[in-house]
C-alpha positions in Angstrom: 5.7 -20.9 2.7 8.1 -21.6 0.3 10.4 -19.3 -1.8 10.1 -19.5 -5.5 7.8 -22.5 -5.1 4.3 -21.4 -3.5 2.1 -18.9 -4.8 2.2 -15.7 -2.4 -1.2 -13.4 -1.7 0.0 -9.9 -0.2 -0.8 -10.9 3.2 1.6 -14.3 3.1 4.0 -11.5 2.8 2.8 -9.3 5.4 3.3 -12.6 8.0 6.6 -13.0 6.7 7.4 -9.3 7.3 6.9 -10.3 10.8 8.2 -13.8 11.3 10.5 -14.0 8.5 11.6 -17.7 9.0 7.9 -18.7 8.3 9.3 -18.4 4.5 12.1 -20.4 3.3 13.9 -22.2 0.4 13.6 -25.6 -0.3 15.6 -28.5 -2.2 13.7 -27.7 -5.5 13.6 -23.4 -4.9 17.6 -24.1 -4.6 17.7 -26.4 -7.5 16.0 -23.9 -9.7 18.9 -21.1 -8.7 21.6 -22.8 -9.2 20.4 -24.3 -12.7 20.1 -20.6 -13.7 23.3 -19.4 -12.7 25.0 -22.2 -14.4 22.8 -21.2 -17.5 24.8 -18.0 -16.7 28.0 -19.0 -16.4 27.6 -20.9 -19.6 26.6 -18.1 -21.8 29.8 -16.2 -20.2 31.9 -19.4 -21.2 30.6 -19.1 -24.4 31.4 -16.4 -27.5 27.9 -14.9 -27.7 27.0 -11.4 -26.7 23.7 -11.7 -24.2 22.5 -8.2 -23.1 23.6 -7.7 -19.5 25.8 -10.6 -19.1 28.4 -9.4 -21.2 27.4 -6.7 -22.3 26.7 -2.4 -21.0 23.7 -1.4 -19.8 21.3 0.3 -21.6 22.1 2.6 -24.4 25.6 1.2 -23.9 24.0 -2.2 -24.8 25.8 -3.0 -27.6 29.1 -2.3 -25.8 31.6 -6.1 -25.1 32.7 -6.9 -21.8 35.5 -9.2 -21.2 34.7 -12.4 -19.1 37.3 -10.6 -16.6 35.3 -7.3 -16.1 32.0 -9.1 -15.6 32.5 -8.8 -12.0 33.5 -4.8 -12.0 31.0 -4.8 -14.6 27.8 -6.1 -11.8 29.7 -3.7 -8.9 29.5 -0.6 -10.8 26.4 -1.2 -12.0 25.1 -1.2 -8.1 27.0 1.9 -7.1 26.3 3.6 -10.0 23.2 3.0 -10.3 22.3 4.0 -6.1 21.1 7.4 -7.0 17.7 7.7 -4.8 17.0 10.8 -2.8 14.8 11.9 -0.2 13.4 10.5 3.2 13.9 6.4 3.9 11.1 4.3 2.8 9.5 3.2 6.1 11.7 -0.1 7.4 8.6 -2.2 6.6 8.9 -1.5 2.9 11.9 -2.5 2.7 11.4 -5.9 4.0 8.1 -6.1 1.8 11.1 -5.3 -0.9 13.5 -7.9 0.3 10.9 -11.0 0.3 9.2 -9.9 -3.2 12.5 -9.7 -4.5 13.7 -12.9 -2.7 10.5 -14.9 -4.2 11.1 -13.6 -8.0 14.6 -15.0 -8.0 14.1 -18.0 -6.7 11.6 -19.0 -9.4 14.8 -19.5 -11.3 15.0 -16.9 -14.1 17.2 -14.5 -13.1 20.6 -16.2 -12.8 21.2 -15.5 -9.4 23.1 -17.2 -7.1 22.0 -19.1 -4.4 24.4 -17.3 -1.9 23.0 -13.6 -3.2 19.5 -15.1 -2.2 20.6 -16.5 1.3 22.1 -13.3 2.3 18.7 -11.5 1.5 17.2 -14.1 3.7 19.4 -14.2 6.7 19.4 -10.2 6.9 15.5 -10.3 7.2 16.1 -13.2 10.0 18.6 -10.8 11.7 16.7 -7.7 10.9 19.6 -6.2 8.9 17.2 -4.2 6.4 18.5 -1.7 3.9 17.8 1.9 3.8 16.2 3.0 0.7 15.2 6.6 -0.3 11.3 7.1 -1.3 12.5 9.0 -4.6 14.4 8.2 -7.8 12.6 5.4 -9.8 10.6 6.1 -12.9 9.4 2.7 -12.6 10.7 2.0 -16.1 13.5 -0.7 -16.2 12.0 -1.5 -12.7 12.6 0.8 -9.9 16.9 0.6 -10.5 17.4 3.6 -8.0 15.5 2.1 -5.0 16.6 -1.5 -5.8 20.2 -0.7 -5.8 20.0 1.0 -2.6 18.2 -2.6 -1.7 21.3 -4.2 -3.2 24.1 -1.9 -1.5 24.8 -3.8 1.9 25.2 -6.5 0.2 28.5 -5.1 -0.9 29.0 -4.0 2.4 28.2 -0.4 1.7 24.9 1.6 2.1 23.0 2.1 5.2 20.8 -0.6 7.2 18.0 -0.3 9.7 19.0 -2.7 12.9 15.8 -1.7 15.4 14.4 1.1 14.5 18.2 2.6 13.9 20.1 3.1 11.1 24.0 1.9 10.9 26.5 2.3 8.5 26.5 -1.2 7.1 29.6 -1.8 7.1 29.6 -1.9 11.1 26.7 -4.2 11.2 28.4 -6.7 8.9 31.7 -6.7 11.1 29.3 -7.1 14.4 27.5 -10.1 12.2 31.1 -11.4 11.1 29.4 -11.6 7.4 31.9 -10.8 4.2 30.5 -8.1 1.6 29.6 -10.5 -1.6 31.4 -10.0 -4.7 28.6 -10.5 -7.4 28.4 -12.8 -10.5 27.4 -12.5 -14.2 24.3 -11.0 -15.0 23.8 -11.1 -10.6 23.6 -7.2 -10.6 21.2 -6.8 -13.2 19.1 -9.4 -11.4 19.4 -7.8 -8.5 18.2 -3.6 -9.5 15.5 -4.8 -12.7 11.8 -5.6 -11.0 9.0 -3.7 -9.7 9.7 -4.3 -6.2 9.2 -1.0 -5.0 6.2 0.1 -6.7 5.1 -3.9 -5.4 5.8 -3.0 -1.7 3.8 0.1 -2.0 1.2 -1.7 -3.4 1.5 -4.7 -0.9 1.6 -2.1 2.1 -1.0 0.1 1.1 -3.6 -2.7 0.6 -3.1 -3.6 3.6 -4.6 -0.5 5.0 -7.1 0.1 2.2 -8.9 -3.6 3.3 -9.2 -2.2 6.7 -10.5 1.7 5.8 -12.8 -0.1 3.6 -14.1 -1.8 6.6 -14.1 1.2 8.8 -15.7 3.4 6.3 -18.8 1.0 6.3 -18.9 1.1 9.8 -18.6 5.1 10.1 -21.4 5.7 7.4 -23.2 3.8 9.5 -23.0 5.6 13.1 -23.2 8.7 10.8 -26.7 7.5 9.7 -28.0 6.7 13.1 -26.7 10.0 14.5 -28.4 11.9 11.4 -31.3 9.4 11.9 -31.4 8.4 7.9 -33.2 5.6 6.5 -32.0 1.8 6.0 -34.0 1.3 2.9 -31.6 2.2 0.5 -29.3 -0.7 1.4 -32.1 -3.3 0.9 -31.1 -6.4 -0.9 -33.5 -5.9 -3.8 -32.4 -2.9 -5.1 -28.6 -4.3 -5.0 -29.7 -7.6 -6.9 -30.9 -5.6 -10.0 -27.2 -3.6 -10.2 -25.7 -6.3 -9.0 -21.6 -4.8 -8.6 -20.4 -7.1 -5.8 -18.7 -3.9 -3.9 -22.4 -2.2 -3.9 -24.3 -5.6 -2.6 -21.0 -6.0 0.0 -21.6 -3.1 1.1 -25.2 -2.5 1.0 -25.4 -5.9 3.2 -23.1 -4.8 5.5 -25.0 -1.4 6.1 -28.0 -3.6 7.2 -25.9 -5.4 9.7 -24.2 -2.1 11.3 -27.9 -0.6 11.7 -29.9 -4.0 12.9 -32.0 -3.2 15.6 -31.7 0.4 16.5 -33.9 2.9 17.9 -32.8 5.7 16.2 -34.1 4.1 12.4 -37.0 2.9 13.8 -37.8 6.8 14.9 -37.2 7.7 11.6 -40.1 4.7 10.1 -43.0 7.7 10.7 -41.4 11.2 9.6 -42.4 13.4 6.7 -38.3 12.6 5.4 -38.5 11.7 1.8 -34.9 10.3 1.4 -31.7 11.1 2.6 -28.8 13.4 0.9 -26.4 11.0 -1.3 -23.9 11.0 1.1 -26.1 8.7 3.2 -28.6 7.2 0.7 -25.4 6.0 -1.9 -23.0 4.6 0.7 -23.1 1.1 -1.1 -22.4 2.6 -4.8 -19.8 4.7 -3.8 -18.1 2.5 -1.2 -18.6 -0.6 -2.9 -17.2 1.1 -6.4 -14.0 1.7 -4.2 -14.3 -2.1 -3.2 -14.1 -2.7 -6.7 -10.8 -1.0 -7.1 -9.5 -2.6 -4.0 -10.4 -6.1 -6.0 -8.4 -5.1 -9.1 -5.2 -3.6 -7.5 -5.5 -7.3 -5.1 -5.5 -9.6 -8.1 -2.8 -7.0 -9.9 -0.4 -7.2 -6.8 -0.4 -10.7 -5.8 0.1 -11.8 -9.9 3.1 -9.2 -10.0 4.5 -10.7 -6.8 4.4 -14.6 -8.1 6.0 -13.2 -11.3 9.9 -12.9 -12.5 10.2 -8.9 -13.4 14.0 -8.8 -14.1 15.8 -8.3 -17.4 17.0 -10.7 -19.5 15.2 -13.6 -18.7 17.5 -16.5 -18.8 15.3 -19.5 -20.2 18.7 -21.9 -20.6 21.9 -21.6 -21.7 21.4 -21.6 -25.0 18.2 -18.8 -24.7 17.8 -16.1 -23.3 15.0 -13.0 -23.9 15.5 -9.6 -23.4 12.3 -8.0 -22.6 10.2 -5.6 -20.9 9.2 -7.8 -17.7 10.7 -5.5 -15.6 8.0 -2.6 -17.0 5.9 -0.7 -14.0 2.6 0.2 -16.2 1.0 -3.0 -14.9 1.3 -1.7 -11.3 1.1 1.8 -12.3 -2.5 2.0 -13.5 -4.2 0.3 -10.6 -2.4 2.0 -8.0 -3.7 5.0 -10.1 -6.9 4.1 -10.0 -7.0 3.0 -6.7 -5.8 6.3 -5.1 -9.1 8.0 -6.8 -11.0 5.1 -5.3 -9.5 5.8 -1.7 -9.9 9.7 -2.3 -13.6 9.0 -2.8 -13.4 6.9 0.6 -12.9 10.7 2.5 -15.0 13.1 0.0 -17.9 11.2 1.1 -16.9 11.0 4.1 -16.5 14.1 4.6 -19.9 15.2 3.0 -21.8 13.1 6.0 -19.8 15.3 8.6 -20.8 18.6 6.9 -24.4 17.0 7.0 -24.0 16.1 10.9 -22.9 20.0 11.5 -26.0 21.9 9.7 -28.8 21.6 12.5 -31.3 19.6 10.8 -33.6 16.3 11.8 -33.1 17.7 15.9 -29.3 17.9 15.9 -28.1 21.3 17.3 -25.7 23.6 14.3 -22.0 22.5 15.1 -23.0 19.8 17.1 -22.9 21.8 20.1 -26.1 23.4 22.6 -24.0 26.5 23.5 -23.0 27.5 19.9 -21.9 31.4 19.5 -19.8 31.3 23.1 -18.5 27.7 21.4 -17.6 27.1 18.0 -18.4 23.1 18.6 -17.2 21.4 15.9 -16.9 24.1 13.2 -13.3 23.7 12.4 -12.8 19.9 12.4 -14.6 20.5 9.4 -12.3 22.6 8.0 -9.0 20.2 8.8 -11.4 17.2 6.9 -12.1 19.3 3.6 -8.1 20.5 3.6 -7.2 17.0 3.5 -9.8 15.9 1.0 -8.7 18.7 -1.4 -5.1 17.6 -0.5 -6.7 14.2 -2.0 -7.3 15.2 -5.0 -4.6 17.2 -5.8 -2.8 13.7 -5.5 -4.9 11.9 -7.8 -3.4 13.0 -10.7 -2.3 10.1 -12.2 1.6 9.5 -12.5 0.9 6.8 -15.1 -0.2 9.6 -17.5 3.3 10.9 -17.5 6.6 9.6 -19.2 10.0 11.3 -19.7 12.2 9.5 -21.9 15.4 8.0 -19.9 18.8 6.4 -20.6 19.3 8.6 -23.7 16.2 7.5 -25.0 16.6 3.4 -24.5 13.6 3.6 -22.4 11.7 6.1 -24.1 8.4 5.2 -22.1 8.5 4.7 -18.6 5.4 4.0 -16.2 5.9 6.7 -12.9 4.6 3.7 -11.1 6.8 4.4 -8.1 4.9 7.8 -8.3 1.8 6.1 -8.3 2.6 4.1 -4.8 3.8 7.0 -3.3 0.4 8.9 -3.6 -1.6 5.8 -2.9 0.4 5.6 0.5 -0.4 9.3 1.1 -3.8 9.2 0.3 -4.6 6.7 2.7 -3.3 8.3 5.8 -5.1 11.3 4.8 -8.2 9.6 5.2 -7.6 8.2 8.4 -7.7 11.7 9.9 -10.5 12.5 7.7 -12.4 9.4 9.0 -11.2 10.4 12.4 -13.2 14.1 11.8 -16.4 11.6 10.8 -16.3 9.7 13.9 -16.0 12.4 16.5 -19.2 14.2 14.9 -20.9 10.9 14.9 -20.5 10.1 18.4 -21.4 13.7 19.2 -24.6 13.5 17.0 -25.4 10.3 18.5 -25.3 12.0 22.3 -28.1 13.9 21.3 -30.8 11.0 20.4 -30.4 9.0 23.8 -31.6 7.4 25.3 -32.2 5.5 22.2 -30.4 3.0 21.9 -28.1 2.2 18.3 -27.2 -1.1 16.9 -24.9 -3.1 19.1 -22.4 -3.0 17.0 -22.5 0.7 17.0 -22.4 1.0 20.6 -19.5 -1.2 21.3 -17.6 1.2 18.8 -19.3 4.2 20.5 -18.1 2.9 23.9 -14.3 2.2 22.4 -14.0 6.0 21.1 -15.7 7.5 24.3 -13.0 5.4 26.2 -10.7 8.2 24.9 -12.5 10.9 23.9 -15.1 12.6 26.2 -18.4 14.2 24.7 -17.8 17.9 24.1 -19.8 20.3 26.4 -17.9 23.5 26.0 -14.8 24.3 24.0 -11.5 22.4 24.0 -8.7 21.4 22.5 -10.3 18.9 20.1 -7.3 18.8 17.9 -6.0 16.4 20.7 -9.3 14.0 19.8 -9.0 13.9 16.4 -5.3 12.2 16.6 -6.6 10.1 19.5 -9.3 8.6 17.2 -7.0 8.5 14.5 -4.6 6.6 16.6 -7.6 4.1 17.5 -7.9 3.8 13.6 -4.5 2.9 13.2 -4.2 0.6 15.9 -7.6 -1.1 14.2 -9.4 -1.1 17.6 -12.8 -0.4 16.1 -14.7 -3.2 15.2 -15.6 -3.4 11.8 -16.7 -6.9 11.0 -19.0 -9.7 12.3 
């Protein structure tokens, strides 16, 4: 893969998160950089005033800079401008930071230079990766807070994770014998204006959506066969005539989780009419939060093959001062796709509140002792707090704008809001999932010996190998994070 050249999907940059050489300049990628810094260094040569060259930032855009101070001028813009509070940003963030903000420069735009870019990309070879705070950017001239924290050990100041450690930087550069960089024109600016923040939350969080998607099919489906629900709902025909591709993907999918099992086939000849929503509208609702998935996917991967700085240098003699660097793009589908995710566990957790109530020859609370045992009464509980906790973070941050910079940018996007939330979000519904599949196992105990789907029973198999059916009262709080450590180590299978 090349930098500045290739066109990146979200998980080209998840592979290079883990073997960062598989990404790399090339003779063109470095002849794009360097003509844009000497664009740069023309327009400083020259007697025009170009916004952020030689010029103050923001409302102090209007303000000269001699061609002397441009250098103090790019500095203080970085320290000044390192502002972020709160908890680090996971290490992997950062580096989804790093090569998203490594790809938009070398496309040539930004003015650069080619020795700012190569340090980026020998710290992610070393695994020198900057700490960043998760809290600070209003997503409006790009996400300035968290980026200049990205840009601080350049300088040689800042933070940086080695390991899973974090150093002072300026003791990682000495063990490294590298120099702190003294930054160019217009490098700075470059450098803190993009949306690579709200981008790696994006990037990140897709990456787990794709898979929950996946394991919320396959759930649904062990849920049905414990509850003994009918397959007809996810029959081809009725898909074709609403034909959403997340409702036929789904609907298709159902069909494969449930082929051949015993437990539907008991339920061809009983006096059921149709199953609750939860179970009968598995495609619509799951495959309406495909759709979402879809749209933040296409979103994502065109924001990460695009230049979001500020100005755009086109040449030396033009160069645009714009709003590239803007987060509503981002913000809105990451919006949107937190309520899709949300939906992912209020279904969810509907099917487990239908697997607890005694019906179709499953005992109330799962459990053939209840009274002595509370079985799985509480679970419950845990799984509703969390989806409630859901929606309480679906608000959407893109509604939201509180003018900044002394009213310069007097509408900014909250997108960095947005991929906070969406991150959240998720990990709630891995425990809420977790809830689902303990029931379903549990529910499924009580049909044998008929048999379920293959499929089902390979994933049956991989939870019982670390969680036991419950007989009398124990500390179940200890299976819920086993299963959700299953989830998150993707150890279920969820596709054919």
């Amino acid at each position: 893969m090349i930098y500045g050249i290739d066109t990146f999907s979200f998980h080209d940059v998840l592979e290079i998160c883990k073997t960062p050489n598989k990404a790399k300049l090339n003779e063109a990628a470095r002849e794009q950089i360097i003509k844009s810094q000497n664009n740069v260094k023309q327009i400083v040569e020259s007697d025009r005033c170009v916004y952020g060259i030689n010029t103050g930032f923001g409302p102090l855009c209007d303000t000269k800079i001699s061609a002397d101070e441009t250098a103090q001028l790019q500095y203080n813009l970085i320290i000044s401008h390192a502002v972020g509070v709160g908890k680090p940003i996971d290490k992997e963030f950062s580096k989804i930071m790093m090569i998203a903000k490594v790809h938009a420069l070398s496309k040539g735009f930004s003015g650069v230079s080619l020795e700012v870019i190569e340090r980026f990309i020998l710290m992610l070879e070393k695994d020198i990766i900057p700490v960043v705070p998760e809290q600070g950017s209003v997503g409006a001239s790009g996400d300035l807070a968290p980026l200049s924290h990205l840009v601080l050990p350049l300088l040689g100041l800042g933070q940086v994770w080695v390991g899973n450690e974090i150093f002072e930087t300026a003791e990682i550069l000495k063990e490294n014998n590298l120099q702190p960089l003294v930054l160019g024109p217009k490098e700075g600016l470059g450098l803190i204006n993009g949306t690579q923040f709200i981008l790696a939350h994006a990037i990140k969080g897709l990456e787990k959506f794709e898979y929950l998607l996946d394991l919320a099919d396959m759930t649904a489906a062990m849920s049905l066969e414990a509850y003994r629900g009918s397959a007809s709902p996810f029959k081809k025909e009725l898909h074709d005539i609403r034909p959403f591709e997340g409702s036929k993907k789904v609907a298709a999918r159902m069909l494969k989780f449930l082929k051949n099992s015993d437990n539907l086939k008991a339920h061809e000849y009983c006096d059921r009419v149709q199953d609750p929503y939860s179970m009968r509208c598995v495609p619509q609702v799951h495959g309406a939060s495909r759709n979402a998935f879809e749209h933040l996917k296409i979103m994502a991967e065109t924001e990460l093959n695009s230049v979001t700085d500020n100005p755009i240098v086109l040449s030396a003699e033009e160069s645009i001062s714009g709003g590239n660097f803007h987060g509503q793009l981002m913000a809105l589908p990451l919006d949107y796709a937190t309520l899709a995710v949300a939906e992912l566990g209020n279904i969810s957790d509907r099917r487990s509140y239908l697997l607890l109530e005694g019906k179709y020859g499953l005992p109330r609370l799962l459990t053939e002792s209840s009274g002595l045992n509370s079985g799985f009464m509480i679970p419950q509980y845990t799984s509703a707090a969390l989806v409630t906790e859901n929606k309480t973070l679906c608000f959407p941050a893109s509604a939201d704008s509180i003018p900044t910079s002394l009213g310069q940018e007097d509408h900014v996007s909250m997108g960095s809001i947005s991929g906070r939330k969406f991150n959240q979000v998720l990990g709630n519904l891995v425990n809420i999932l977790a809830v689902e599949l303990m029931f379903a196992a549990q529910g499924l105990e009580f049909r044998r010996p008929a048999k379920c789907s293959k499929i089902t029973e390979e994933n049956f198999a991989i939870l019982r190998s670390k969680v036991a059916k419950l007989e009398d009262d124990r500390l179940i709080g200890k299976d819920m994070l086993a299963i959700a450590e299953l989830i998150n180590e993707r150890k279920f299978v969820v596709n054919f």
